[in-house]
N, C-alpha and C positions, 0 to 999 in steps of 0.2 A: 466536651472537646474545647469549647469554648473558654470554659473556666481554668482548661488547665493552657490554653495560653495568653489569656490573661494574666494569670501568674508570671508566666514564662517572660511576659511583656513589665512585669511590675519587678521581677529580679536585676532583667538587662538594665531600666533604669538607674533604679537603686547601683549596684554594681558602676555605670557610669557615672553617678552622683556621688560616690564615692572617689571614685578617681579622680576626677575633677575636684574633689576637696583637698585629697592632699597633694595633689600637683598648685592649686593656687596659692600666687604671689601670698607672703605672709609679710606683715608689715610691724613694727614693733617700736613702738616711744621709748626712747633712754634721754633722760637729763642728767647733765654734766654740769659744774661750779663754770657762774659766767665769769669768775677771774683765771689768767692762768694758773693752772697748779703743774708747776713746769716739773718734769718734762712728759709728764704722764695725760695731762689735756689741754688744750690750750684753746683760745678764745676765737683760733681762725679754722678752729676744725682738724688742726693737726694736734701731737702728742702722742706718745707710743702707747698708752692704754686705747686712745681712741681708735688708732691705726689698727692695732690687734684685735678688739669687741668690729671692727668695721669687717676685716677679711675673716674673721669667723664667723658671723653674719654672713654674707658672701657664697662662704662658702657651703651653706647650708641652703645656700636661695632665701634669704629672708632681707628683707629692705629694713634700712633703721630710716626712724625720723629722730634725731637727735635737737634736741632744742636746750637753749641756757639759762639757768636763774641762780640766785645767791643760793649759797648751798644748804640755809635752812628751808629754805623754797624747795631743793631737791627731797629732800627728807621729808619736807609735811606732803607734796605732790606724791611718791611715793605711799606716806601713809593713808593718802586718801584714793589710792588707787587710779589718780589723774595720769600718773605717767606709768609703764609696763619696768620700767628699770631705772637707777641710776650707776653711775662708775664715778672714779674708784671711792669706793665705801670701806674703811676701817670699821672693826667688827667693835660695836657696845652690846651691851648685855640688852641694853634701852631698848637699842635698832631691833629688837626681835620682835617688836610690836607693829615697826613700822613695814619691813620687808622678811626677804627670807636668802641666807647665804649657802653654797656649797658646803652640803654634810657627807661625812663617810655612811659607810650601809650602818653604823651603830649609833647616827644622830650626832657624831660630834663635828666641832667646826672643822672643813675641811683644806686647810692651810694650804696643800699641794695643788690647787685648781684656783690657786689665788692671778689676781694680775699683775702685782711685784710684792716688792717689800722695800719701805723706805723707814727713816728716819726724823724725829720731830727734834729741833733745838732752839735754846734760849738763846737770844738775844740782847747785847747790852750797848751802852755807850762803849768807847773805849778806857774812860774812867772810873766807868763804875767797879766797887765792891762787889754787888752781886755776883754769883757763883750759883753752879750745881755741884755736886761733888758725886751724884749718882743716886742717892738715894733723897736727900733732902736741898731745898734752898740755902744756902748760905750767904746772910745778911742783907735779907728782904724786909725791908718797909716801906714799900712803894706797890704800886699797882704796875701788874701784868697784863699786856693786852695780848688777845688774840684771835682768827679771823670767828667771824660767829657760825655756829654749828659745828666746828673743827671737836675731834675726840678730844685731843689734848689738852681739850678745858678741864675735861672730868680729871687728869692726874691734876694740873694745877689747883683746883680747889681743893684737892685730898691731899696736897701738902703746904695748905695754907695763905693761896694767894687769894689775894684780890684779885679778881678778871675783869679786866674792859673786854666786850667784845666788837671788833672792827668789822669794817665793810670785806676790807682785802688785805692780801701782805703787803702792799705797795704802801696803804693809809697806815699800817702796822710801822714799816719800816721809817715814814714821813714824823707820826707820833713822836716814835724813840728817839728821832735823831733830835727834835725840838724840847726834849723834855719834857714831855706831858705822860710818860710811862718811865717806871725801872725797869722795865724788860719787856722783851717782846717772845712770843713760842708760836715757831708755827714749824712745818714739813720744811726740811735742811736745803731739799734741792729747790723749794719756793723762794726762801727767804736769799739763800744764794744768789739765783738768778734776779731776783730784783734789785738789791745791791747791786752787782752788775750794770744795772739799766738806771741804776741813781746813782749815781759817782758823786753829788754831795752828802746825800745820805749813809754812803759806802765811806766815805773820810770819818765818819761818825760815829762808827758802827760795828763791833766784833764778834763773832760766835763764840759760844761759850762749851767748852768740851767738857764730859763728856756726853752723847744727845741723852735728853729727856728719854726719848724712847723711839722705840722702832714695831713698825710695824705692818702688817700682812693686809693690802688694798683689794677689793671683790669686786664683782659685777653681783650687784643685788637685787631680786624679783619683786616686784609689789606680790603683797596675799592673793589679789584677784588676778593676776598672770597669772603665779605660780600656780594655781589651784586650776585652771581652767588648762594650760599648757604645760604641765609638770616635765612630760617626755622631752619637749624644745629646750624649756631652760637647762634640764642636766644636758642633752647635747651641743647647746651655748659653752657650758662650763667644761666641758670636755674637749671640745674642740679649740678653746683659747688656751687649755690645758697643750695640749698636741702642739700649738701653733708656736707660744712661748719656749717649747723643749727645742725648736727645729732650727736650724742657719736660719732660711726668711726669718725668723725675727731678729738673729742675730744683726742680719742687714739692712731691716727696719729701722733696729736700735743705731746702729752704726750712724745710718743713713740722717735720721733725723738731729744727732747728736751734732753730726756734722755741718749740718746747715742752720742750728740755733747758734 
């Protein structure tokens, strides 16, 4: 009699040890680029990537600690399993060593559970020659800078630039404008927005049609998350999935657009 409610006593706990497990707060590290990379993160905690990973978060009951470093700092923090996430991460082939992205049930990249899709473009004086014309550089013999760890290094050295890599778009856009670069690439709505916010380097300065490339931004797991929390991260990527199709973000978007 004894032993069986011992047993009886050794179920209830377990059972409430259990509950107690998945009812407690969950807490999760994501690093973001400490430059803006407008208008998807920005240095004060706002950006509509941020805003969206924050209320899917949220609304799952999980706390973020979000913290910022240069974005090859996010990458290697990631590859060393020092942080549980970074955003937004363009997909390399590379990055598959470092982290892990939203796949379909057949393993492939899963583009529809992404958190936007933007655009990369060159950059030049307003004198210069340089050109893209969509497939190749036209009349490059200068050096290309651009922010370091950014994807769009890998096109640039596969059609024959020289790359400086810089701190930020800001020191990208200061370079170009002084003539210590033929060109500048970085994400269209970055380099925009800080033109914008340099009006002598904006006199200097023109984009060049048409972009480099465009492309599909994630929320990406370290190995050691993902492996340990598989079930969380696809309901992360599902739920910013959800969250992106719906008005509130519509209003988000609107919202935030409206006060940069």
């Amino acid at each position: 009699m004894r032993r069986v409610r011992l047993l009886c006593f050794i179920c209830v706990v377990l059972a409430v040890s259990a509950t107690v497990s998945v009812a407690a707060p969950r807490s999760i590290t994501m690093a973001i680029e400490d430059d803006n990379f407008y208008p998807w993160t920005m240095k004060d905690g706002s950006g509509i990537d941020s805003l969206l990973v924050k209320k899917a978060a949220e609304n799952l009951g999980v706390h973020l600690d979000i913290v910022l470093f240069p974005w090859k700092r996010c990458l290697s923090a990631l590859k060393n399993n020092s942080v549980d996430a970074i955003f937004p991460a363009s997909y390399k082939k590379d990055r598959l060593e470092m982290g892990v992205y939203p796949t379909t049930v057949g393993g492939a990249l899963d583009i529809s559970r992404s958190l936007h899709s933007s655009s990369y473009s060159l950059y030049v004086r307003k004198n210069s020659v340089l050109s893209w014309d969509g497939e190749a550089f036209v009349n490059l013999h200068g050096k290309i800078g651009a922010p370091g760890g950014y994807s769009i290094i890998e096109l640039l050295l596969e059609k024959g630039a020289t790359v400086v890599e810089v701190n930020s778009t800001d020191q990208l856009m200061k370079m170009l404008a002084v003539g210590r670069l033929q060109g500048g690439a970085t994400a269209t709505a970055c380099g925009d927005y800080a033109l914008k916010n340099d009006y002598k380097s904006a006199m200097q300065i023109r984009a060049v049609s048409p972009p480099l490339a465009r492309k599909p931004y994630f929320l990406m797991f370290s190995h050691g998350f993902f492996k340990k929390n598989k079930r969380l991260a696809e309901q992360l990527w599902d739920e910013i999935t959800r969250i992106r199709r719906s008005e509130l973000y519509e209003k988000m978007y609107d919202n935030f657009m409206r006060d940069k």
